[in-house]
C-alpha positions as CSV (number, residue, x, y, z in Angstrom):
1,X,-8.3,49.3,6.2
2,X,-5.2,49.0,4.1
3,X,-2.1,50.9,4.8
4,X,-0.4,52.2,2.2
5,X,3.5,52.5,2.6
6,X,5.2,55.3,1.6
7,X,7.4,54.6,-1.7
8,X,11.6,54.7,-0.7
9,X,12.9,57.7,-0.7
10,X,15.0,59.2,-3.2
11,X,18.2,59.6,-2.2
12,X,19.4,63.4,-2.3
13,X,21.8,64.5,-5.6
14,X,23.3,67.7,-5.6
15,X,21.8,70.2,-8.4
16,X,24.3,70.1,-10.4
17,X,27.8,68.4,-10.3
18,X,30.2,69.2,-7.4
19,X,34.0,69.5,-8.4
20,X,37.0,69.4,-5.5
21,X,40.7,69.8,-6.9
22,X,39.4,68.7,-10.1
23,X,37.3,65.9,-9.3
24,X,33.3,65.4,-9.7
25,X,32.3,64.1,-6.3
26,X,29.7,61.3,-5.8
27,X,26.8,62.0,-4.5
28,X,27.4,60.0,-1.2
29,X,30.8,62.6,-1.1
30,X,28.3,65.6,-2.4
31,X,26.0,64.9,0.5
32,X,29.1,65.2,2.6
33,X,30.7,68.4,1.2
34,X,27.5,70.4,1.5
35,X,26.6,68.9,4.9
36,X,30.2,69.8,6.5
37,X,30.4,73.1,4.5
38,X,27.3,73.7,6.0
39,X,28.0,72.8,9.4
40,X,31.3,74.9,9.4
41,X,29.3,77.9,8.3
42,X,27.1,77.9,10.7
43,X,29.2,77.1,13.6
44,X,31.5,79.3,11.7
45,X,34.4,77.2,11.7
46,X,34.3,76.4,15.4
47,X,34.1,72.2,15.5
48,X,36.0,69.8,16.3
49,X,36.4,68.0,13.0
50,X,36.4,64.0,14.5
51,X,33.0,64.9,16.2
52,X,31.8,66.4,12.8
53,X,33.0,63.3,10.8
54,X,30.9,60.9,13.3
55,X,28.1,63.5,13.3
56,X,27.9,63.5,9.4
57,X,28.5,59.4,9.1
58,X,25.6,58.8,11.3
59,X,23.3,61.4,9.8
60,X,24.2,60.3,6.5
61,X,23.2,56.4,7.0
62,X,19.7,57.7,8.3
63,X,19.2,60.9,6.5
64,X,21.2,60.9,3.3
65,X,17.7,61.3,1.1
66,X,17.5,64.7,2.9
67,X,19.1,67.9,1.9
68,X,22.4,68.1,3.5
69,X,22.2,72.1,4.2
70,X,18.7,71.8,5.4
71,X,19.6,68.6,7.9
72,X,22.6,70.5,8.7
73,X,20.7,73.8,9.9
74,X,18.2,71.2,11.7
75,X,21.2,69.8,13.8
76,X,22.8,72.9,14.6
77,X,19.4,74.6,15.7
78,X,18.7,71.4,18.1
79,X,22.1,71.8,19.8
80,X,21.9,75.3,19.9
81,X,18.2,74.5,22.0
82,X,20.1,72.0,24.3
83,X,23.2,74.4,24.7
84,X,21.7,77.9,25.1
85,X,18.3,76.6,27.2
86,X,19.4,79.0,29.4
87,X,21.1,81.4,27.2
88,X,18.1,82.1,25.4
89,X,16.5,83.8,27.8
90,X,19.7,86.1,27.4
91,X,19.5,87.0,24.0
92,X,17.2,86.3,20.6
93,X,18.3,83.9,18.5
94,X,17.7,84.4,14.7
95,X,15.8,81.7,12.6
96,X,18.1,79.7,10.6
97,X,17.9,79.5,7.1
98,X,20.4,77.6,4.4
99,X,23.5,79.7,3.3
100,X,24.1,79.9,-0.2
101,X,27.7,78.3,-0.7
């Protein structure tokens, strides 16, 4: 049997153009912006930002053909699993979905 492999993946671009202080950003920066913006929501505003840049780098080489919001929400509901094992059992914890930023 032949295998067929999978063709690259596309890498993720925003829907339309993303402008900071006057400046389009790239999509590599785009990725970025919506991933931390993201990430900041959700945590809402209460990460350390060193620990965020390594997050994001690291995602971002393995991931960056992904949605940045969606990998975002992905990340934040697997460390809220690893945190709240036990705090779970405490209280329900609502389904995550994207924010519209």
């Amino acid at each position: 049997m032949t295998r067929v492999l999978d063709p690259m993946p596309v890498m993720w671009k925003p829907d339309r153009p993303i402008e900071v202080e006057g400046r389009i950003l790239s999509d590599e920066e785009a990725w970025w912006f919506e991933f931390t913006t993201e990430f900041y929501a959700l945590t809402r505003g209460e990460i350390d930002d060193e620990w965020l840049a390594a997050l994001t780098a690291t995602l971002y080489q393995r991931n960056g053909d992904a949605n940045p919001k969606w990998s975002a929400g992905v990340v934040y509901e697997l460390l809220q699993m690893q945190i709240g094992d036990s705090a779970a059992d405490e209280q329900h914890m609502s389904p995550w979905t994207p924010s519209r930023h």
